[in-house]
C-alpha positions as CSV (number, residue, x, y, z in Angstrom):
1,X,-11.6,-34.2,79.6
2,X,-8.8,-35.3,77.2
3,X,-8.3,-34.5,73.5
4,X,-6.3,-36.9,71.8
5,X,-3.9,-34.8,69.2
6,X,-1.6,-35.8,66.2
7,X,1.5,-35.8,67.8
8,X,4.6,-38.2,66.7
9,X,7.3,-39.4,68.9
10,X,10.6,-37.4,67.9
11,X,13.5,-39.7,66.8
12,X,17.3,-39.2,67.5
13,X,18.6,-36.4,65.0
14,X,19.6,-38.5,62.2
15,X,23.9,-38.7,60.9
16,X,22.7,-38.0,57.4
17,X,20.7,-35.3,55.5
18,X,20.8,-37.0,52.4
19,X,16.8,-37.1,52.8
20,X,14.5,-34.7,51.6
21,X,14.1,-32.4,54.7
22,X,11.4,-33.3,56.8
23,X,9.6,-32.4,60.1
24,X,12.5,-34.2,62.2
25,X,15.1,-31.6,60.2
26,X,13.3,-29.2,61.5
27,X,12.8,-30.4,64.9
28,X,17.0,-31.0,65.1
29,X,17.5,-27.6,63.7
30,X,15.0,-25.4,66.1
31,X,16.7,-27.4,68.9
32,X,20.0,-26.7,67.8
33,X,19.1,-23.1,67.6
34,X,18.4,-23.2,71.1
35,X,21.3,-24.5,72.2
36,X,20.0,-28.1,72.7
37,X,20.4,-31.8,70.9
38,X,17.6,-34.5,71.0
39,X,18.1,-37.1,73.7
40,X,14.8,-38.4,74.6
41,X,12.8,-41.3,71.9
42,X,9.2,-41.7,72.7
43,X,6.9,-44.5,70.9
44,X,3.9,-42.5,71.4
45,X,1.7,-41.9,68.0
46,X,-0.7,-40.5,69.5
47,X,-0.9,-38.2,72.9
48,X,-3.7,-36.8,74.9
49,X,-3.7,-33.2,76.2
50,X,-5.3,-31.6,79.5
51,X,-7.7,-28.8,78.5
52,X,-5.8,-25.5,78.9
53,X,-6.5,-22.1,80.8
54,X,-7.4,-18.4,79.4
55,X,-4.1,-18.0,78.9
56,X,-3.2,-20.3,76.2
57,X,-2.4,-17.6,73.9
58,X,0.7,-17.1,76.0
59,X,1.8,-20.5,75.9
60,X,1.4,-20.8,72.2
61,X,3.3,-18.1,71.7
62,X,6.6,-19.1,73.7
63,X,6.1,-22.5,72.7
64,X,6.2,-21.8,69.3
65,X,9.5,-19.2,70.4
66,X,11.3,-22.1,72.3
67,X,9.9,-25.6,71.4
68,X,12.0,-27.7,74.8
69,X,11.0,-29.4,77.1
70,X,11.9,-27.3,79.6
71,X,9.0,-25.1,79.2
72,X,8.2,-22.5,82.1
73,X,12.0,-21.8,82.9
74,X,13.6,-22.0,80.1
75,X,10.6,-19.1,78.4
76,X,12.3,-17.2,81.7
77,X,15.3,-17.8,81.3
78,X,15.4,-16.1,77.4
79,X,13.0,-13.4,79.0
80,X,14.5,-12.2,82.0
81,X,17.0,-9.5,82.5
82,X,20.3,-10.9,82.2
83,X,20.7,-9.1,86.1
84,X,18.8,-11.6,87.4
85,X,18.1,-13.9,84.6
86,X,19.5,-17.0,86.4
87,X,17.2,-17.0,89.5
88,X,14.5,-16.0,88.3
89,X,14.7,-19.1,85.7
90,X,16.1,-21.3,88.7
91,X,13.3,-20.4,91.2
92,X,10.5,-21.0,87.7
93,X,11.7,-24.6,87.8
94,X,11.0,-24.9,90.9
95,X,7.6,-23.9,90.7
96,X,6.7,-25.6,87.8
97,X,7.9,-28.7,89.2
98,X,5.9,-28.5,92.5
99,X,3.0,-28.1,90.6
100,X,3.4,-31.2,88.2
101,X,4.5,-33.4,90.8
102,X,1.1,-32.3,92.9
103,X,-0.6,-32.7,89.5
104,X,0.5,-36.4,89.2
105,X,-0.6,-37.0,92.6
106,X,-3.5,-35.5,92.2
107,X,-4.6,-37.5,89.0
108,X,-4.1,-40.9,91.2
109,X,-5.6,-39.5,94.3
110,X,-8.8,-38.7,92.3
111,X,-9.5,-42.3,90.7
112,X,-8.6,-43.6,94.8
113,X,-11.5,-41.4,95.6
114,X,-13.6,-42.6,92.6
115,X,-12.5,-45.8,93.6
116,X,-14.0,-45.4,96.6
117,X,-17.3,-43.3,95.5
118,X,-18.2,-47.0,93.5
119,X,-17.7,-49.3,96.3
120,X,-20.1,-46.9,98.5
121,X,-22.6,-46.9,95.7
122,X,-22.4,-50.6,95.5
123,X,-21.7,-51.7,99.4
124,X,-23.5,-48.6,101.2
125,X,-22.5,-50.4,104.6
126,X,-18.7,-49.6,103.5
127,X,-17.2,-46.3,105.3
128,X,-14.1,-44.8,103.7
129,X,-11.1,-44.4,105.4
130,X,-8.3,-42.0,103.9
131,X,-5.5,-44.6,104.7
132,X,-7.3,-46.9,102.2
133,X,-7.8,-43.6,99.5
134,X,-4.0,-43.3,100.0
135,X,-3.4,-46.9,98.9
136,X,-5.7,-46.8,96.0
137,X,-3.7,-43.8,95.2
138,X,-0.2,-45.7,94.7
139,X,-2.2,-48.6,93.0
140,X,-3.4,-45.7,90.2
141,X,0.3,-44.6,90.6
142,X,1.7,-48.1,89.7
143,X,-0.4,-48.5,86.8
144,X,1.0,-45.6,85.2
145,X,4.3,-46.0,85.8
146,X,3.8,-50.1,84.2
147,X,2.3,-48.0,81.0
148,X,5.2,-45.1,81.2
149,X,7.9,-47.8,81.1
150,X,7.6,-51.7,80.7
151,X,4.6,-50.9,78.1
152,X,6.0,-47.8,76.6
153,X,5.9,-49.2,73.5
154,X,1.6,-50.2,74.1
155,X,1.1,-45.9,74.7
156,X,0.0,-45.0,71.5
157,X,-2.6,-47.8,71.2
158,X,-3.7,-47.7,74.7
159,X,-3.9,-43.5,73.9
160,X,-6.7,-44.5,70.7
161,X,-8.7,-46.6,72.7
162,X,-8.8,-43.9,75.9
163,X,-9.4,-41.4,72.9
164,X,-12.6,-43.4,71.9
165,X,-13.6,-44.3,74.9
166,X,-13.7,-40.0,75.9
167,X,-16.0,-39.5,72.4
168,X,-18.0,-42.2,73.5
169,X,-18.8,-41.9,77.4
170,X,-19.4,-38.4,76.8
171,X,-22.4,-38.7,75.0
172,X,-23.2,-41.7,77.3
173,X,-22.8,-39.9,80.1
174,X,-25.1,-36.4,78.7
175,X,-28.0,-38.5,77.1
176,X,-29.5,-40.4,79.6
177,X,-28.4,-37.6,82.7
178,X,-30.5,-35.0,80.2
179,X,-33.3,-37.5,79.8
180,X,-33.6,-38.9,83.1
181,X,-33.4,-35.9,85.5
182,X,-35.7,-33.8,86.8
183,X,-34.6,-30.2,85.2
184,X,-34.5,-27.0,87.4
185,X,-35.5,-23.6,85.7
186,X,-33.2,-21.6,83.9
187,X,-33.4,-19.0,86.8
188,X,-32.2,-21.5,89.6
189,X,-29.1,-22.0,87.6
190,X,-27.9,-19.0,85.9
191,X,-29.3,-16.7,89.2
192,X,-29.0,-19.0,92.2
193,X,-25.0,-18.6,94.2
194,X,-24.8,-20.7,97.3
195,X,-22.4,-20.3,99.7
196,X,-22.0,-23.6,101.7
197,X,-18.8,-22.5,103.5
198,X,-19.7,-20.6,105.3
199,X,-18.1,-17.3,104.3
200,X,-19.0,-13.7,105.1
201,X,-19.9,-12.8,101.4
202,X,-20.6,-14.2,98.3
203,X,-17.5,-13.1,97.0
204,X,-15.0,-14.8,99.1
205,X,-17.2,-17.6,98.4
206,X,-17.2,-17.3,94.6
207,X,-13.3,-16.8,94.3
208,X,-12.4,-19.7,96.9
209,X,-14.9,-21.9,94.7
210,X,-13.0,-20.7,91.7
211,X,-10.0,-23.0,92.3
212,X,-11.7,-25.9,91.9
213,X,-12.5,-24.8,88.1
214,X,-9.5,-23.6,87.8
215,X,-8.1,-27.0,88.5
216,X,-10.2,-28.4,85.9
217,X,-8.0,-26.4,83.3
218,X,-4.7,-26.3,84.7
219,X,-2.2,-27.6,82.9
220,X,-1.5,-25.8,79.6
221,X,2.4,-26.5,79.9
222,X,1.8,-30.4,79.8
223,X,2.6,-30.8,76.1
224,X,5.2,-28.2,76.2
225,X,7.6,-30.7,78.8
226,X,7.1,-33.5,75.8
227,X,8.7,-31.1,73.0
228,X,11.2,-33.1,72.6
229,X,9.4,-36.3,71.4
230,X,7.1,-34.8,69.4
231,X,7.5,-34.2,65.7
232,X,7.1,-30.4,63.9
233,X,6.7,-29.5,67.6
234,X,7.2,-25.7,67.2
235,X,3.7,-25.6,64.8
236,X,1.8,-29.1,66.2
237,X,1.8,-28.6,69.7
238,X,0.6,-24.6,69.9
239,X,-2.3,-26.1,67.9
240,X,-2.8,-28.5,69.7
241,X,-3.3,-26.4,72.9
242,X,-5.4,-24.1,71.2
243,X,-7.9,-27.0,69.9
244,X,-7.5,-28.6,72.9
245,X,-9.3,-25.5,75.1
246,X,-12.0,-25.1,72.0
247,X,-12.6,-28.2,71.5
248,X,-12.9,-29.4,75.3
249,X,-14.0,-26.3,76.1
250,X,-17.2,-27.0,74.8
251,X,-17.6,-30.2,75.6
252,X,-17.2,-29.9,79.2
253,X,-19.3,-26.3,79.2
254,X,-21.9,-28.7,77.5
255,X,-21.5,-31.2,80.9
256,X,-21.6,-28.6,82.9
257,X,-25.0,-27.1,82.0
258,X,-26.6,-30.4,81.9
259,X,-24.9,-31.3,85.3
260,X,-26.6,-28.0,86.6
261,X,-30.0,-28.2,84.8
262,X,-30.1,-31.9,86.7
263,X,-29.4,-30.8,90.1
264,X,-32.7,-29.8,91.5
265,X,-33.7,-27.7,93.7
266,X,-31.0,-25.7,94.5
267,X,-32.2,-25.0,98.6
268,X,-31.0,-28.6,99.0
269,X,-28.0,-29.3,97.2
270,X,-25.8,-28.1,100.4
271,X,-27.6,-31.1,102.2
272,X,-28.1,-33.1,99.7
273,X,-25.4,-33.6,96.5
274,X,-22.4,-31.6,98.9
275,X,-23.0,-33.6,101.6
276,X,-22.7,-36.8,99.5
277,X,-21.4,-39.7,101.0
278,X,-20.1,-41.0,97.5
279,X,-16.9,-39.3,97.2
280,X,-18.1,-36.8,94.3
281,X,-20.9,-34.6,94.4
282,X,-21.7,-35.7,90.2
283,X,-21.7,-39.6,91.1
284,X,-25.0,-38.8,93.8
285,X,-26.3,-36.9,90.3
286,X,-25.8,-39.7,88.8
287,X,-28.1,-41.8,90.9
288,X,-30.4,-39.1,91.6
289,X,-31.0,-39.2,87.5
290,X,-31.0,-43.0,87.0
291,X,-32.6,-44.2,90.3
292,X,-30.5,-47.2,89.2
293,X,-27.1,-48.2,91.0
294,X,-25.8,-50.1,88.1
295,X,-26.5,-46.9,85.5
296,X,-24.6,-44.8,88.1
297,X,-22.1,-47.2,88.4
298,X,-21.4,-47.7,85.0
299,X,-21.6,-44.1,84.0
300,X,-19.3,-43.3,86.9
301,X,-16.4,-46.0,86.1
302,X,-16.2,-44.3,82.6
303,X,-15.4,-41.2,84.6
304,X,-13.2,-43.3,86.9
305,X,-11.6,-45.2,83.6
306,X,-10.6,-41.5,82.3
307,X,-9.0,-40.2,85.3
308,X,-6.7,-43.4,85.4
309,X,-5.6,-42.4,81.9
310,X,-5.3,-39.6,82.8
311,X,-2.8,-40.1,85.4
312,X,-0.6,-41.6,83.0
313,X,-0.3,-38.4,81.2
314,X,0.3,-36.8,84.1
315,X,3.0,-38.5,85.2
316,X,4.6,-38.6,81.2
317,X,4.8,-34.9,81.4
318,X,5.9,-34.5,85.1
319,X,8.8,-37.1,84.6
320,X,9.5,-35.2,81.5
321,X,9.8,-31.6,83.3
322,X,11.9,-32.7,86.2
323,X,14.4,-34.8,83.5
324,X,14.5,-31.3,81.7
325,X,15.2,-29.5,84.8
326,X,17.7,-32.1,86.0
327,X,19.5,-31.7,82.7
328,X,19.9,-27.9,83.1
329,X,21.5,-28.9,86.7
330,X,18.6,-27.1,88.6
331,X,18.0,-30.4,90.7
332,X,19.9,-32.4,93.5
333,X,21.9,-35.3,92.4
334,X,21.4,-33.7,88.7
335,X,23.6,-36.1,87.3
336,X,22.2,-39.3,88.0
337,X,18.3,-37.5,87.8
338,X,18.9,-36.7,83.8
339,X,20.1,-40.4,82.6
340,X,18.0,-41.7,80.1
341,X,17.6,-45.2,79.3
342,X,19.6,-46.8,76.4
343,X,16.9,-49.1,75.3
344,X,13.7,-47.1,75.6
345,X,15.2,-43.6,75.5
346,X,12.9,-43.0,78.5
347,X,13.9,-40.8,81.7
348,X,13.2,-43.8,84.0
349,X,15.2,-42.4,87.2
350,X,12.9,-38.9,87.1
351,X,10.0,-41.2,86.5
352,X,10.8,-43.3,89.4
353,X,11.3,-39.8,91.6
354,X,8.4,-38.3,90.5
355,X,6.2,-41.7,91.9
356,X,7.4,-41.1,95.2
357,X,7.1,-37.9,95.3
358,X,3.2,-38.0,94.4
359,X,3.1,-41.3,96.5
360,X,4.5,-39.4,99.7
361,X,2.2,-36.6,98.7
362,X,-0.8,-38.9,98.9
363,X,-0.2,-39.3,102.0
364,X,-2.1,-36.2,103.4
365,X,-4.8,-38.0,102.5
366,X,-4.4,-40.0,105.8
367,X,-4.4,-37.0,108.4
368,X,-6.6,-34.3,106.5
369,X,-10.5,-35.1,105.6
370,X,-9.9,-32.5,102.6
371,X,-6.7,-33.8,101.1
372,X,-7.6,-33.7,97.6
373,X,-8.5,-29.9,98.5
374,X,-4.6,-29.5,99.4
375,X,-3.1,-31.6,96.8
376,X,-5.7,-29.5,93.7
377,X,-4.1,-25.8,95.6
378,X,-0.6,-27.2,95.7
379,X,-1.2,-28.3,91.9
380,X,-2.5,-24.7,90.9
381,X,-0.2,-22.4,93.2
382,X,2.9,-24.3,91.8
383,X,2.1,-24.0,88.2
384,X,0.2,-20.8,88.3
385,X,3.3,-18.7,89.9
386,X,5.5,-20.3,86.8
387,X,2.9,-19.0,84.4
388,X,2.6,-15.7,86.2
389,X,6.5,-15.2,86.0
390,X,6.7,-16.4,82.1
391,X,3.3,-14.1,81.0
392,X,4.9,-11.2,82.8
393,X,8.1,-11.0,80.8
394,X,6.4,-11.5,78.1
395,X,4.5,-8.7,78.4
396,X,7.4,-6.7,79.3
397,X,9.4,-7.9,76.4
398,X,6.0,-7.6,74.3
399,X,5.5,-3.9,75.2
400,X,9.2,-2.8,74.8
401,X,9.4,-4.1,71.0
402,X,12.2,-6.3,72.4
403,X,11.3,-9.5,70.2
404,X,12.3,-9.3,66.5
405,X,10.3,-10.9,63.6
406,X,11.8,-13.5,61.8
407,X,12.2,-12.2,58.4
408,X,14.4,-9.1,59.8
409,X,17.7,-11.3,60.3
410,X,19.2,-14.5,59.5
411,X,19.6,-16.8,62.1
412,X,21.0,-19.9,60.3
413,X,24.1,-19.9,61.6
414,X,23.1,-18.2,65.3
415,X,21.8,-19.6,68.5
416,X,18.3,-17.7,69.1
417,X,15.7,-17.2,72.0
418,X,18.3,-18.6,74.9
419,X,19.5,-16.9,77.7
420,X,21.5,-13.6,76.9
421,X,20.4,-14.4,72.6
422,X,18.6,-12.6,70.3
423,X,15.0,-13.3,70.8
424,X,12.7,-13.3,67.6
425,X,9.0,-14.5,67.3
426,X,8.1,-18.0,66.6
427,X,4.9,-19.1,64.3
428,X,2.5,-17.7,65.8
429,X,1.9,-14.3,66.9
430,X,-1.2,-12.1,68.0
431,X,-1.5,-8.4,66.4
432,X,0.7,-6.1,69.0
433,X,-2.4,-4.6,70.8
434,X,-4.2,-7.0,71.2
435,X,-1.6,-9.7,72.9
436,X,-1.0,-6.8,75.5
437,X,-4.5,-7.1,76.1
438,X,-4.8,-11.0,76.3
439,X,-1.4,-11.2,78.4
440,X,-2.3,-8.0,80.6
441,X,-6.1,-9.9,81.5
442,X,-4.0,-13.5,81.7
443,X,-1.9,-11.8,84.6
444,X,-4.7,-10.3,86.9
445,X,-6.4,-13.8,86.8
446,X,-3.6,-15.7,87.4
447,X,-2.8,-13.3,90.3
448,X,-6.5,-13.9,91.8
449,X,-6.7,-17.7,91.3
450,X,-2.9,-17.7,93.3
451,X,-4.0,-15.6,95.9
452,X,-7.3,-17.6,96.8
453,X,-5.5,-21.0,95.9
454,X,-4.3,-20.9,99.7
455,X,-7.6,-20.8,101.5
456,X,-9.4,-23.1,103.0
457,X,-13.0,-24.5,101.5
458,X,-14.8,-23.9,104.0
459,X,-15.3,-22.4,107.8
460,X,-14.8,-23.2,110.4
461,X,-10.8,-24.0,110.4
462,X,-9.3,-26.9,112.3
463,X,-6.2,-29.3,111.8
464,X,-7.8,-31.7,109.7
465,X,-9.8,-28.8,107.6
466,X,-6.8,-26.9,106.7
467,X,-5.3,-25.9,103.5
468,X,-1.6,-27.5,103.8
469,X,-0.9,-26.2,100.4
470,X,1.0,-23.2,101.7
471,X,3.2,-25.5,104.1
472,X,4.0,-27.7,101.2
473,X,4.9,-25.1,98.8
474,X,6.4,-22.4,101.2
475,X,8.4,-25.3,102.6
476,X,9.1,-26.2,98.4
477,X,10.6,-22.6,98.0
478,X,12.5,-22.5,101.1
479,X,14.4,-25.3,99.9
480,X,15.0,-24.3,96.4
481,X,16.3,-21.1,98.1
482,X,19.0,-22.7,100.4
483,X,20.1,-25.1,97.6
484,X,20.7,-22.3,95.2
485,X,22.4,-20.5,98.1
486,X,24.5,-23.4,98.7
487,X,25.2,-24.9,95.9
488,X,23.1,-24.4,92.8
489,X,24.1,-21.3,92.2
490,X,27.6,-22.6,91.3
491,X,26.6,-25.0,88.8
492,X,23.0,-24.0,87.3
493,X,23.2,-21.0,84.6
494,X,20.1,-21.3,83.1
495,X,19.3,-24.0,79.9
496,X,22.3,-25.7,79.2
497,X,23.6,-25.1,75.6
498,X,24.8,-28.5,74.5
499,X,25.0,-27.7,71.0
500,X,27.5,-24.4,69.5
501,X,28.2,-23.4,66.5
């Protein structure tokens, strides 16, 4: 679910100050206290946000230290030990941008299969093929890019009408599934686990089963990768993440016990809603509920209508991160990757790249019956190693009193919370204690979630079964290893400082 937020498009840092100062001065002067100018001009008035993980606390708090877009590796690059401070914020970028391209693919692959979920429902005589998932895939994918570029300027009013359109179906969706469904007891779905892969104990079960909720709040860092176009960024956007989880949080813990509560008897949902030949196990709820095709229908293209808009988030905030990275010289071709568009101020070439990429990743979806399985572990694995490397230095820096306050120095005239700079805390800030705490707990989830992210759903194991996520991001790392070997490693020294002073 998507939160639509007040965030404004950041203009160019303006020649004069003769105005009053505003939240654009302070945008250009916590930029140029990091090193960096403005560059990119969005027309957005309005954005939507992801929900966000257990560890948004983490996020705010290096967000508000270091508002770029950069995110991930550029909060490792300030962190890190100057000994190996440049690899460890090279190798960060990496990650982060394996799991936002996968994200982006994932977003388009998910409305192909919803896509395809409807024309079952309506045409039961139709079987799916994944060749055809892969091509509703790039059609989702084309339709962002259209919004991300040639209609740039049409974001912010297609952003309201997506943001009324989520208030709306929500409660469109909930009423009649609460009213129409049979209801199961409060017993089947607070006591009942099922494990329907077949796994030796409950545990392995509950913990491979996790990444698909996971997936459903991954994502915390997408805001972060717009810094740059969004006004008062170091204050809007850590609220923004933070009323994004709370406020989504319950919306879609509301869903979620009303999706349960509808499912029946729990002894047949293996055979029954898992076994669904509709694409997603909640569209056979749907119908279940409503007995009537064209309820399920409509309450299912709502959901379908959402994940298309989403997708066009997706892909704003993974163009924006590879750009980012490809300005810092982290990337092949770096040069021609970080143009920006005269006209539109828009990173067109790293949007164009990041299309193919999640077009080419689509393509799974031809040889493997679980592909959106691999693409939703790729997505996680990526992103949650660049958190795990970020919240660990920060707890590191947290618990060695190595980040100042504010108030205990001036730092007008000095370049702050860059590589090898002095690092001081940004807006917000938990008590000492308890952000060990938070951080410390943030860590041993992320470490489980990475860990299970790998395995496959289910048993048994064959070619078209298996999880391809550790081919696709081994092979990722690999890469970014022989490249910095080879040649990275002369030209990337962390985040570029384009502005001294």
């Amino acid at each position: 679910m998507d939160i639509d937020c007040e965030l404004h498009s950041k203009s160019p840092i303006k020649a004069s100050h003769e105005d009053a100062p505003g939240p654009w001065d302070r945008d250009a002067s916590q930029l140029t206290h990091l090193g960096k100018k403005a560059v990119l001009k969005g027309s957005v008035a309005r954005y939507s946000l992801p929900e966000k993980g257990l560890f948004c606390e983490t996020f705010q708090i290096l967000y508000a230290k270091a508002p770029t877009s950069g995110g991930q590796y550029h909060w490792v690059s300030m962190l890190a030990p100057r000994s190996f401070q440049k690899f460890a914020s090279y190798i960060t970028g990496w990650l982060t941008i394996t799991g936002w391209q996968a994200a982006c693919a994932s977003g388009a692959f998910n409305a192909g299969i919803l896509i395809q979920g409807l024309i079952v429902l309506c045409n039961p005589s139709h079987t799916p093929k994944g060749w055809q998932n892969t091509l509703l895939a790039w059609a989702v994918l084309a339709f962002a890019v259209l919004i991300n570029t040639v209609a740039s300027t049409s974001l912010a009013k297609f952003e309201s009408l997506i943001l009324i359109l989520h208030i709306v179906g929500f409660f469109a969706i909930l009423i009649p599934l609460t009213y129409l469904a049979p209801h199961a007891s409060a017993r089947d779905v607070f006591k009942t686990f099922l494990n329907a892969g077949g796994w030796d104990t409950q545990a392995y079960s509950f913990f491979i089963g996790l990444v698909g909720a996971v997936y459903a709040f991954v994502g915390a860092d997408s805001a972060v990768h717009l810094a740059e176009e969004v006004r008062n960024a170091a204050v809007v956007i850590p609220r923004a993440i933070l009323f994004s989880v709370g406020i989504n949080g319950a919306l879609g813990f509301a869903m979620l016990i009303a999706v349960l509560f509808c499912l029946g008897d729990p002894s047949l949902v293996p055979t029954t809603v898992l076994q669904t030949s509709l694409g997603f196990p909640f569209i056979q709820v749907f119908l279940d509920a409503t007995k009537s095709v064209p309820g399920t229908a409509i309450m299912a293209s709502i959901v379908l209508v959402l994940g298309i808009s989403s997708t066009v988030g997706l892909l704003a905030s993974s163009s924006r991160m590879f750009w980012s990275f490809a300005r810092d010289r982290g990337l092949p071709y770096w040069q021609r990757i970080s143009e920006v568009d005269r006209r539109t101020s828009i990173p067109v070439t790293a949007v164009g790249i990041t299309t193919t990429i999640s077009a080419l990743l689509a393509l799974i979806g031809i040889g493997s019956s679980v592909a959106f399985n691999d693409i939703i572990s790729i997505t996680v694995v990526g992103l949650y190693a660049s958190y795990l490397v970020a919240t660990i230095l920060l707890l590191w820096r947290r618990a060695t009193g190595s980040i100042r306050p504010a108030s205990e120095s001036s730092i007008e005239s000095t370049i702050i919370n860059a590589p090898n700079s002095t690092l001081i805390w940004g807006p917000f800030k938990m008590p000492h204690v308890v952000g060990i705490l938070v951080n410390s707990v943030a860590i041993a989830y992320m470490i489980i979630v990475f860990l299970f992210a790998f395995w496959p759903p289910a048993l048994p194991v064959g070619p078209a079964s298996m999880n391809y996520a550790c081919l696709v991001f081994g092979g990722t790392v690999l890469f970014s290893i022989a490249w910095y070997i080879v040649h990275a490693r002369k030209v990337y020294q962390g985040p570029v400082v384009e502005v001294e002073h």
